[in-house]
N, C-alpha and C positions, 0 to 999 in steps of 0.2 A: 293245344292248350299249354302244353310242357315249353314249349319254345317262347310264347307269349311272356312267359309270367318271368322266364330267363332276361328277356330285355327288357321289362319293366323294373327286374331289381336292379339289372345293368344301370338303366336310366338316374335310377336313385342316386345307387354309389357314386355316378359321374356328377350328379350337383354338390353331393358332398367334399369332393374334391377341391384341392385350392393347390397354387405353385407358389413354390417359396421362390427369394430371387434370387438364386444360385439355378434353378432350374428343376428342382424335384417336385416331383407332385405327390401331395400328402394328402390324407384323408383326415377327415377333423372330422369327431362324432357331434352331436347333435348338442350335448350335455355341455361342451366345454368352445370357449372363444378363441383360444389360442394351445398353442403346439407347438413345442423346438422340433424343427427340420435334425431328421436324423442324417444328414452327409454335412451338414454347415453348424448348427447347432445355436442357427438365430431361430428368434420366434416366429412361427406362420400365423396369421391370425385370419379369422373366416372374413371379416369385412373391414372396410377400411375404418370405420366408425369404432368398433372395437381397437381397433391399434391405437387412433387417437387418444381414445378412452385411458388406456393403458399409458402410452407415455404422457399425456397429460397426470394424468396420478402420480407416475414414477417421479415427474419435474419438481412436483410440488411438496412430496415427502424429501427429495436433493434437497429445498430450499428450506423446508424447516428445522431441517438437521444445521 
């Protein structure tokens, strides 16, 4: 039963994982869409929908300024 419940948290942790593209694999909690990669110091984001999301917003406040 002890060893079961080890690889089913294993399992967890590994889907909550994402690689940044420098090549570090970071862990992004549940609460939050994005994460500065700590060896690079760009943003990791969990899905690509979120990145869009984000630089779409960023482009749009550049051009209202």
């Amino acid at each position: 039963m002890y060893w079961e419940s080890i690889r089913k948290y294993d399992e967890k942790i590994a889907d909550k994982k994402t690689k940044c593209k420098c090549g570090h694999t970071i862990l992004i909690p549940n609460n939050m869409t994005h994460i500065l990669c700590s060896w690079c110091g760009q943003y990791v984001f969990k899905h690509n929908k979120d990145e869009f999301e984000y630089r779409l917003k960023s482009a749009t406040l550049k051009e209202k300024r």
